[in-house]
C-alpha positions in Angstrom: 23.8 -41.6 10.6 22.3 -38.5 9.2 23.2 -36.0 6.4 22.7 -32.4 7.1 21.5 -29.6 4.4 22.1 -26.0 5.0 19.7 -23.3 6.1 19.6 -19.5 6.2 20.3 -17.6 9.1 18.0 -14.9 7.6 14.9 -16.8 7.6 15.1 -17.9 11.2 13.0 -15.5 13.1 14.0 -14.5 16.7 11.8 -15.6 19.6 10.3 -18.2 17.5 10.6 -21.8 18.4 11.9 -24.2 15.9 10.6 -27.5 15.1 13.7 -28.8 14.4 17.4 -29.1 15.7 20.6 -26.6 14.5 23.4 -26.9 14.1 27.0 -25.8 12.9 29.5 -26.7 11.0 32.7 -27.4 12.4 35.5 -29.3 10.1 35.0 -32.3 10.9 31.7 -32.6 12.6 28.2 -31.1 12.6 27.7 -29.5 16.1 24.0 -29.4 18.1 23.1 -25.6 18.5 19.9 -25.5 19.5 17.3 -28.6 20.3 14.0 -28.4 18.5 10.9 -26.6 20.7 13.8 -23.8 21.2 13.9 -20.6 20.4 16.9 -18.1 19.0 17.4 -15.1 20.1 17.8 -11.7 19.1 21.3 -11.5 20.7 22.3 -15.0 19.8 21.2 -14.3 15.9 23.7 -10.9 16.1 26.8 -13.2 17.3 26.4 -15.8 14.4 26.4 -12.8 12.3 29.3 -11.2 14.0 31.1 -14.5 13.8 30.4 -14.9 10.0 28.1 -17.7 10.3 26.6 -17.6 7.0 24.2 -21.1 7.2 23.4 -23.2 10.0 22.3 -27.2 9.1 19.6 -29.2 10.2 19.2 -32.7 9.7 18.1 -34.2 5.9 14.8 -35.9 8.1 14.0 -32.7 9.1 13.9 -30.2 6.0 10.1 -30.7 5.1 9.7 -29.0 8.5 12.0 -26.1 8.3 9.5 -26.1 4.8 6.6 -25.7 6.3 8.1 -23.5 9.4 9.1 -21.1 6.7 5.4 -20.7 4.8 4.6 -19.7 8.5 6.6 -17.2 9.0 6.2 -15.5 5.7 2.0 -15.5 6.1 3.0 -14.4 9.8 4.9 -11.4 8.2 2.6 -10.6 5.3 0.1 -9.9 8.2 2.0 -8.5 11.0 2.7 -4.8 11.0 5.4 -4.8 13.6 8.7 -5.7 12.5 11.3 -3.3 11.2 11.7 -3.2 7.1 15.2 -4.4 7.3 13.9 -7.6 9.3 10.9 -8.1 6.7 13.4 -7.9 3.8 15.9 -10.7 5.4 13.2 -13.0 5.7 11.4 -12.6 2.3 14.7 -12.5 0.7 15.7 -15.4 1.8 12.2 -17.1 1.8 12.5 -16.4 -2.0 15.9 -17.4 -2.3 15.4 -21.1 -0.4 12.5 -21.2 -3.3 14.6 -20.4 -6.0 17.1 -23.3 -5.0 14.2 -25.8 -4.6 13.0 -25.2 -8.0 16.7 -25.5 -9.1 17.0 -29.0 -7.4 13.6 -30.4 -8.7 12.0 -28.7 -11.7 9.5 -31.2 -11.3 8.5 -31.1 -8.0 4.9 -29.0 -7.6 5.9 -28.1 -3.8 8.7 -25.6 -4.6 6.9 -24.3 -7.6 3.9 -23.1 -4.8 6.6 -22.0 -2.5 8.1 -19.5 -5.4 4.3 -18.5 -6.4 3.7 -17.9 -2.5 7.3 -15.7 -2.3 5.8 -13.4 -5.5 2.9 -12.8 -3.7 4.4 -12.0 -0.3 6.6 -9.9 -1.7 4.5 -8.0 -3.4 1.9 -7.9 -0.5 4.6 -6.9 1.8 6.2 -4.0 -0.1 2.7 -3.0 -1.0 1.9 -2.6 3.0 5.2 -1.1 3.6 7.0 0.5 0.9 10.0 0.9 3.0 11.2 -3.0 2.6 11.4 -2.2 -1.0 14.5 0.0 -0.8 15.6 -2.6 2.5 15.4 -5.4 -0.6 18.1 -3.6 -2.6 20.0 -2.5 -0.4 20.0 -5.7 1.6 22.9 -8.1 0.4 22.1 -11.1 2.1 25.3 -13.2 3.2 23.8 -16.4 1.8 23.0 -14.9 -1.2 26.8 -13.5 -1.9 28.8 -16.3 -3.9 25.3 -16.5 -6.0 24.2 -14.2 -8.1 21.6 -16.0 -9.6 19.8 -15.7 -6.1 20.0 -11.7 -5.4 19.5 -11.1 -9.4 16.2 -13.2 -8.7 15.1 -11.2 -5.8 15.7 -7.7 -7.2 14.5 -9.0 -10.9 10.7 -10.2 -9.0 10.3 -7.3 -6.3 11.5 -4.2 -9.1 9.5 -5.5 -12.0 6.1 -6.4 -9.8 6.5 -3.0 -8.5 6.6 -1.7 -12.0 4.0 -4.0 -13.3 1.8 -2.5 -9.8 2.6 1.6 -10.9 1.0 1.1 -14.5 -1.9 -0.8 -12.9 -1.6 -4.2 -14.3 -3.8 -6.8 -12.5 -2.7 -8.4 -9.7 -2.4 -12.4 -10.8 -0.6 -11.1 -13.9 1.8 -9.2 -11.2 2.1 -12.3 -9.9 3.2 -14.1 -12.8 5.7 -11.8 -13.5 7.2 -11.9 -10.1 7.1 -15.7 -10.8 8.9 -15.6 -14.0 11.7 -13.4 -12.7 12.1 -15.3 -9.6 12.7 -18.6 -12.5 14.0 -17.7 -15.3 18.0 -18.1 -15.0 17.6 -21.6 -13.8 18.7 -22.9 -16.8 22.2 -21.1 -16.1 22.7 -23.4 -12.7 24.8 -25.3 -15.4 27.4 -22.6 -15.9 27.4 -19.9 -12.7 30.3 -18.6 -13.7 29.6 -17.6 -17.4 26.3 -16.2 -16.0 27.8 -14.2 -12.9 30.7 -12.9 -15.6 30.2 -9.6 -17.1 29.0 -9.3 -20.2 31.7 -7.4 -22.1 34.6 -10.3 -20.8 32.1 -12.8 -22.2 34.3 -15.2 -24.6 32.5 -16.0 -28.2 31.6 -19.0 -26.7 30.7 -18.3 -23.3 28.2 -15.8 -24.8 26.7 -18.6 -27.2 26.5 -20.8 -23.9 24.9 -17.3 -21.6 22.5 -17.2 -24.3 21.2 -20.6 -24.0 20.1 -20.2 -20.7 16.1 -19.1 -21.4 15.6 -22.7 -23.8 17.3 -23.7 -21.2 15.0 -22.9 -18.3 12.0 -23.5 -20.4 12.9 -26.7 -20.9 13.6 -27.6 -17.3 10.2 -26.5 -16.5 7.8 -27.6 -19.5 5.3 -30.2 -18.8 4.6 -29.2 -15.2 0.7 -28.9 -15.3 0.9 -26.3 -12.5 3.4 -24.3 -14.8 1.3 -21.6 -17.0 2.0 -21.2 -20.5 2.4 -17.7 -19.7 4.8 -17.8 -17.4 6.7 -19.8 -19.4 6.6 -17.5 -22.4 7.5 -14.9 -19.8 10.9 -16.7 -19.1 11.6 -17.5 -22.4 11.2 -13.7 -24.0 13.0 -12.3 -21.0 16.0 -11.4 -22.5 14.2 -10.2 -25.8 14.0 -6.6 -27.3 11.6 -4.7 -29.2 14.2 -4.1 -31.9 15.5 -7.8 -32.9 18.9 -7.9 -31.0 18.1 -10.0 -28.2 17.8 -14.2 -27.7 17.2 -16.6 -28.1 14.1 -15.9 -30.8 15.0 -12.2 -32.3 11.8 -11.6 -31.7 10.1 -7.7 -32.2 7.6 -7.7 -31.0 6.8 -8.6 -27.0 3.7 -8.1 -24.9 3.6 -4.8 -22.2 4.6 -7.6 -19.4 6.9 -9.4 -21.3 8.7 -5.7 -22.0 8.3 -5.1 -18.4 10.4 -8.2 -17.1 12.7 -8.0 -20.5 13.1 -4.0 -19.2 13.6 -5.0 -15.8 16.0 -7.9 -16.4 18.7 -6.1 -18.3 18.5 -3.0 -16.1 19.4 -5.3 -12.9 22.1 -7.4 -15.3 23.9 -4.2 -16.0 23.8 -3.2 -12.2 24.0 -6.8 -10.1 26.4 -8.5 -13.1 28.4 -5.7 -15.4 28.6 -3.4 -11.6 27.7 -0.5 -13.7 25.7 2.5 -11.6 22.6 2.9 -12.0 22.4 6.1 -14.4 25.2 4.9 -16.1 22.6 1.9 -16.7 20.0 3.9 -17.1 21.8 5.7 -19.7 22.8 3.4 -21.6 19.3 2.2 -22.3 18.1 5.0 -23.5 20.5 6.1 -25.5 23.0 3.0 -26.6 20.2 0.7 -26.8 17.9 2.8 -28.0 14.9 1.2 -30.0 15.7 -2.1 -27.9 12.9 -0.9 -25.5 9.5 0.7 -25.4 10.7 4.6 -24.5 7.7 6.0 -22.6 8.0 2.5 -20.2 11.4 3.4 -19.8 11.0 6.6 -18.8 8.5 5.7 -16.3 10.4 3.1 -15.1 13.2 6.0 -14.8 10.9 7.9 -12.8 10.1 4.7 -10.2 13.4 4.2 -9.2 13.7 7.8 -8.1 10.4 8.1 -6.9 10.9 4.8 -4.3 14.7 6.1 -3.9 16.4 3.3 -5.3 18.9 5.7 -7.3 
């Protein structure tokens, strides 16, 4: 008898034939959709969606080739011009997200670490050919992504501070390591989702001594892992740091320009994705209730990025 794991709708692209079988969940039964060697199509894709199908299954045997059918389709989009933005930011989105979840399942396993380097890169690459699937990444709320926030905050987090990092000309791999360490570092908080997706001001005393265990946490998950840089590790665990010794879990002052940049980034997005406050209430905020927590002239120009690519 087989077990079946869930798969996103979003990263199945239409006209594409699958290696594998789909199918849906009914309540008591998993039903065959679609045989393997087929192809969905545009129309069919738009019914599921209609319907509110937010995941279709495919058998447990099957998932290390609905793996590999995803790397194809991200190099296939990284170097095909043709479709839309909104299309490119489904699948990378949820590319990413099914990488995020892998490294959440096995810290250890070097496979889903490659696949969540190879979603930083395409992401970048992607918005950097078209700068339109940046804005379609924000504003694209991705069904699957919706009862976790730890997913969409790890999207947003990677593709707004690589973009940053890319306007003040940083080089490329350490781009990449910061799209890598925003993509990871709230894995630690799988324990507790619903302190992390709380806002901050309703945190209890001790659901904010438990929120603000979460980097150790992460970097402990992950340490060990030769394929794991040090400094991406350092990234993760200085990401919710600030320059004036108010943030956790180390106090510290003083931060590198990329470690400010995801630190920047991270608690910009919090405010937005967690707390639901608008962005130049955020912004705000920042600059002038937090003000010494950040570098000023990066937040100014990170001010002037968000208006610049329209995403405020």
């Amino acid at each position: 008898m087989s077990n079946y794991v869930p798969i996103r709708l979003s990263t199945i692209r239409s006209e594409k034939a699958l290696d594998f079988s789909v199918y849906i969940k009914l309540p008591s039964k998993y039903l065959l959709y679609l045989n393997s060697g087929d192809a969905l199509d545009e129309e069919r894709i738009e019914s599921l969606k209609e319907r509110k199908v937010k995941r279709l299954y495919i058998a447990d045997i099957d998932e290390e080739a609905y793996l590999e059918f995803l790397d194809r389709a991200l190099q296939e989009f990284k170097e095909d011009p043709g479709p839309a933005p909104d299309k490119k930011a489904s699948l990378i989105a949820g590319y990413a997200s099914n990488a995020i979840e892998e490294v959440r399942r096995d810290p250890s396993s070097e496979k889903a670490f490659e696949r969540t380097k190879n979603a930083a890169e395409g992401i970048l690459e992607v918005i950097s050919r078209d700068p339109a699937v940046l804005l379609e990444l924000f504003k694209h709320e991705d069904d699957d992504q919706e009862a976790d926030v730890l997913l969409r905050s790890g999207v947003k987090v990677s593709t707004l501070a690589m973009k940053f990092a890319q306007s003040l000309e940083l080089k490329k791999e350490t781009i990449h390591e910061i799209g890598i360490a925003a993509l990871l570092r709230d894995i630690g908080a799988t324990k507790y989702p619903s302190v992390y997706a709380t806002k901050t001001e309703e945190h209890s005393a001790e659901e904010e001594k438990i929120y603000r265990q979460h980097p150790n946490d992460t970097v402990k998950a992950l340490s060990d892992r030769e394929f794991i840089s040090e400094k991406i590790l350092k990234l993760i665990q200085t990401h919710e740091e600030t320059l004036a010794g108010t943030g956790f879990p180390g106090k510290l002052t003083f931060l590198t320009q990329e470690e400010q940049i995801l630190s920047l980034v991270s608690a910009y997005d919090r405010m937005v994705t967690i707390d639901r406050i608008h962005y130049f209430e955020a912004l705000k905020t920042l600059k002038i209730e937090q003000v010494g927590h950040y570098n000023l002239e990066l937040l100014e120009k990170l001010s002037k990025l968000l208006v610049v690519e329209g995403l405020i």
